[in-house]
C-alpha positions in Angstrom: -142.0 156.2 141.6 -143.3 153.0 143.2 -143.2 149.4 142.5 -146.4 148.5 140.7 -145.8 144.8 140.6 -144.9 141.6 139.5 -145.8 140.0 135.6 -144.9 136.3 136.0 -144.5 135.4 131.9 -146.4 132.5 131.0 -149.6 132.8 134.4 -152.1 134.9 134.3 -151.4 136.7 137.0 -152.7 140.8 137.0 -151.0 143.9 138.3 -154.5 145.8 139.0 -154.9 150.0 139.2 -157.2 151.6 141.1 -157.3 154.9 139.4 -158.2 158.0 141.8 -159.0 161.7 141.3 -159.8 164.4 144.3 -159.9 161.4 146.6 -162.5 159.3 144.6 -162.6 156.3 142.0 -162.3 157.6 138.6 -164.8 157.5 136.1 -163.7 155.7 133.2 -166.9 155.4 131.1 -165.5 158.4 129.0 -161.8 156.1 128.5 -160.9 155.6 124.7 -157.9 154.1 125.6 -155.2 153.3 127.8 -151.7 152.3 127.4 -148.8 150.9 129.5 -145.4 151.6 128.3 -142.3 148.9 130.3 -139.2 150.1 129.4 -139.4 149.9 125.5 -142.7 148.1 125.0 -145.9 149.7 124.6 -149.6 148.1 125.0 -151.9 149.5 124.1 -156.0 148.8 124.5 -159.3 149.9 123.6 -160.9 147.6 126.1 -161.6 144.5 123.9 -161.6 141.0 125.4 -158.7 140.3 123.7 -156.5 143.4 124.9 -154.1 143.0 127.8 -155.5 145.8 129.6 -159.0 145.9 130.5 -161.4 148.5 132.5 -165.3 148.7 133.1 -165.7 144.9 133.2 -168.2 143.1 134.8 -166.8 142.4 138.6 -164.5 145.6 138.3 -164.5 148.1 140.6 -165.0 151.8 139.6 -161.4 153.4 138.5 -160.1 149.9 138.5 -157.7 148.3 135.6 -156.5 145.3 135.3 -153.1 144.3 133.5 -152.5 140.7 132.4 -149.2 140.5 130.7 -148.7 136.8 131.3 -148.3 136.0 127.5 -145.7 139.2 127.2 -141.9 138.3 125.6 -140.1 141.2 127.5 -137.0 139.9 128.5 -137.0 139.4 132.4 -135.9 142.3 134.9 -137.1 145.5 136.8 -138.3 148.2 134.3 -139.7 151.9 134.3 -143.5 152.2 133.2 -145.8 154.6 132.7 -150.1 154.6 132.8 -151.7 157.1 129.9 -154.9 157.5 129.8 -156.8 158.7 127.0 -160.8 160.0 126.6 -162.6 163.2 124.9 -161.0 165.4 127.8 -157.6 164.2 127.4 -157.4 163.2 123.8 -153.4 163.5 123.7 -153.5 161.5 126.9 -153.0 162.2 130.7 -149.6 160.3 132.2 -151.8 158.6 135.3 -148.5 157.3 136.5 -144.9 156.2 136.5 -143.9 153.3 138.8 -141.6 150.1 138.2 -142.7 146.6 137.4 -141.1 143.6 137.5 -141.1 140.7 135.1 -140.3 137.0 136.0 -139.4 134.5 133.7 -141.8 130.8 134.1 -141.5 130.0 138.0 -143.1 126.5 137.9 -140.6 123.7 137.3 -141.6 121.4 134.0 -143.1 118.2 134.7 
């Protein structure tokens, strides 16, 4: 289990996956959804602009997702997570990864 990064609450900031199989970018055009469990919290997204986890974007790379948990109210500290990933081959999901990510309180000083 690797470190997958850093969320810094209250930036917008993005921990980014570049999701692999047999060497190669993974096709996500067949994704339904993906969620990120961190430690007790679970987001989950379908893709909409509006969902903390997005894939297929415009400016994306193929097999990439992007996390932006800026706006998240997990208490700061280093927790377990784990990447699911769910389309019409792995409709009860496939556990892409586990890996630890950190989360930082605000780190810029009020005016």
């Amino acid at each position: 289990m690797g470190t997958w990064g850093t969320v810094y609450k209250g930036h917008d900031n993005t921990i980014n996956f570049m999701l692999r199989e047999d060497g190669a970018d993974y096709d996500l055009s067949s994704v339904t959804t993906i969620t990120l469990t961190i430690g007790t919290t679970l987001f989950s997204s379908t893709n909409q602009p509006s969902d903390e986890l997005r894939w297929q974007q415009s400016g994306y790379s193929r097999g990439e997702v992007r996390a932006a948990l800026g706006g998240t109210s997990i208490t700061a500290g280093t927790y377990n997570a784990y990447l699911i990933v769910y389309s019409s081959t792995y409709t009860t999901g496939l556990v892409w990864g586990t890996g630890t990510i950190r989360i930082v309180d605000e780190v810029e000083a009020s005016p």
